[in-house]
C-alpha atoms as a printed R data frame, in Angstrom:
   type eleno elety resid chain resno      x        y        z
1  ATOM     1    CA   UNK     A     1 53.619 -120.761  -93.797
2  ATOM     2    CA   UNK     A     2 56.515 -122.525  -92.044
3  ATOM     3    CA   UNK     A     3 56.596 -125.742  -91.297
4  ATOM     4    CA   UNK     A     4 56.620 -124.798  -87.113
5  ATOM     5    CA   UNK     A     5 53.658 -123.070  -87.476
6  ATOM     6    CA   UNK     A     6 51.765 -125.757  -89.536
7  ATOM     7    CA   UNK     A     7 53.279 -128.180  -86.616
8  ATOM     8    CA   UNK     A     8 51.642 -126.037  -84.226
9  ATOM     9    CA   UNK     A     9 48.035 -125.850  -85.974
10 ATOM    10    CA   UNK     A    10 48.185 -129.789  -86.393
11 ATOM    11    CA   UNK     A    11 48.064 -129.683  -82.220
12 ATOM    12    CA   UNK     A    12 45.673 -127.594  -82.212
13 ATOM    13    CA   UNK     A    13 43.384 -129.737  -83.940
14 ATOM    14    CA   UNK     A    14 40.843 -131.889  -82.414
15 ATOM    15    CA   UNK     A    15 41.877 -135.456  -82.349
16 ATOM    16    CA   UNK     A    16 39.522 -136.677  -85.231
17 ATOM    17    CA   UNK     A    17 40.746 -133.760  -87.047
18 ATOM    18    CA   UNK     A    18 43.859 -135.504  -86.384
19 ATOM    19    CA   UNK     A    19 43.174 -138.057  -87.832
20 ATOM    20    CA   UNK     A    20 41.301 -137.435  -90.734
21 ATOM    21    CA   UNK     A    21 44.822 -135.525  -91.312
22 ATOM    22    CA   UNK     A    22 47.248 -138.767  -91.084
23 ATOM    23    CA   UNK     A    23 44.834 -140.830  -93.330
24 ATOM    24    CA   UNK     A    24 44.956 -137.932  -95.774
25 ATOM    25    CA   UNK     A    25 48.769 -137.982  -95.695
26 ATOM    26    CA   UNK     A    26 49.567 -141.653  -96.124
27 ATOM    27    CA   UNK     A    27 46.926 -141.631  -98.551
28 ATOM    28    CA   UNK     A    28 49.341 -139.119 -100.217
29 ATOM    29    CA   UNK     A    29 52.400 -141.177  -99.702
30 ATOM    30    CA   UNK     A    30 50.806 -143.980 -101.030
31 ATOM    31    CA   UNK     A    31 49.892 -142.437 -104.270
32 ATOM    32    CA   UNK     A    32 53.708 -141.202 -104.340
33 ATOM    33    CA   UNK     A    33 55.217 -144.704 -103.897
34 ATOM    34    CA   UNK     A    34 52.875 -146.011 -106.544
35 ATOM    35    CA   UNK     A    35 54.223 -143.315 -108.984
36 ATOM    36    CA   UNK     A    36 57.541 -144.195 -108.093
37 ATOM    37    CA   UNK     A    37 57.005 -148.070 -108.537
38 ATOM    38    CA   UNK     A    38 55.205 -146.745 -112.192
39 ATOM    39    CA   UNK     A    39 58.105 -144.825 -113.314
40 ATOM    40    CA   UNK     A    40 60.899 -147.315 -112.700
41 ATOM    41    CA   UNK     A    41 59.141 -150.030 -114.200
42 ATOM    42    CA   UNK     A    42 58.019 -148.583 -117.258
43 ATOM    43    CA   UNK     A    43 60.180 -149.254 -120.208
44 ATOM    44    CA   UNK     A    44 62.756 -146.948 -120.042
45 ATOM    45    CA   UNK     A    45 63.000 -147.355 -116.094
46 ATOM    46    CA   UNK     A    46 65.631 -148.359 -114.006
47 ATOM    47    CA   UNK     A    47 64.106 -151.861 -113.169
48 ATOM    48    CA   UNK     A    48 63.089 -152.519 -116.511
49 ATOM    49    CA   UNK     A    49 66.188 -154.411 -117.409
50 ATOM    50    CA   UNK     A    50 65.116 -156.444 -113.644
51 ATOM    51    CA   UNK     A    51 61.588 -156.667 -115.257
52 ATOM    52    CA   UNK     A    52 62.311 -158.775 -118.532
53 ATOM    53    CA   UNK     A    53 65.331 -160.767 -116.702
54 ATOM    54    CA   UNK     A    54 62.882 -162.181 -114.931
55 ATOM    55    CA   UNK     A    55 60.364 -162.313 -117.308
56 ATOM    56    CA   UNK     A    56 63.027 -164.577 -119.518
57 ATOM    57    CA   UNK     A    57 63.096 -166.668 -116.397
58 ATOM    58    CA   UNK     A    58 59.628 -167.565 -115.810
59 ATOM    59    CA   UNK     A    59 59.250 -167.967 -119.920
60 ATOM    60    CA   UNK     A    60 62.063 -170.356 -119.349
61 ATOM    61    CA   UNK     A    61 60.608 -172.225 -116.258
62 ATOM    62    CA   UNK     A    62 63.451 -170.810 -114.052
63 ATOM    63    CA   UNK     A    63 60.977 -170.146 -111.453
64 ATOM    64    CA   UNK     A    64 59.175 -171.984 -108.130
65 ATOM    65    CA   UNK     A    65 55.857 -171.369 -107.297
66 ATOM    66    CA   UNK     A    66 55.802 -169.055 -104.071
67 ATOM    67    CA   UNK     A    67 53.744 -171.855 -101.935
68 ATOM    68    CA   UNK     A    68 56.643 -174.533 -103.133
69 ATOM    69    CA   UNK     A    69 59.251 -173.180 -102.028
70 ATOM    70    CA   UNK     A    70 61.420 -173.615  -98.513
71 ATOM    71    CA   UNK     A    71 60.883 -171.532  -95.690
């Protein structure tokens, strides 16, 4: 199936259909971004190093609260 004709049978669709079609594929994205955000965080991940640096700063008080800080 090519991604025209799949294009085309999304227009065809009735409009709840529609819908019930986009909630279904950011639910999908979401689930893929999560996976993402899992992978490079996990130990071996490229924001792992990012991860403990600022780890060692909050163990080291090197840190505001969010709801002290400037706007």
């Amino acid at each position: 199936m090519s991604l025209e004709s799949i294009k085309d049978a999304i227009e065809h669709l009735p409009e709840h259909e529609q819908h019930q079609l986009l909630l279904w594929l950011e639910e999908r994205e979401q689930l893929a971004w999560d996976a993402e955000i899992e992978r490079d965080f996990a130990p071996d991940g490229r924001g792992a190093s990012l991860l403990d640096r600022v780890k060692r700063d909050i163990q080291a008080g090197k840190f505001k609260p969010l709801n002290q800080r400037r706007p």
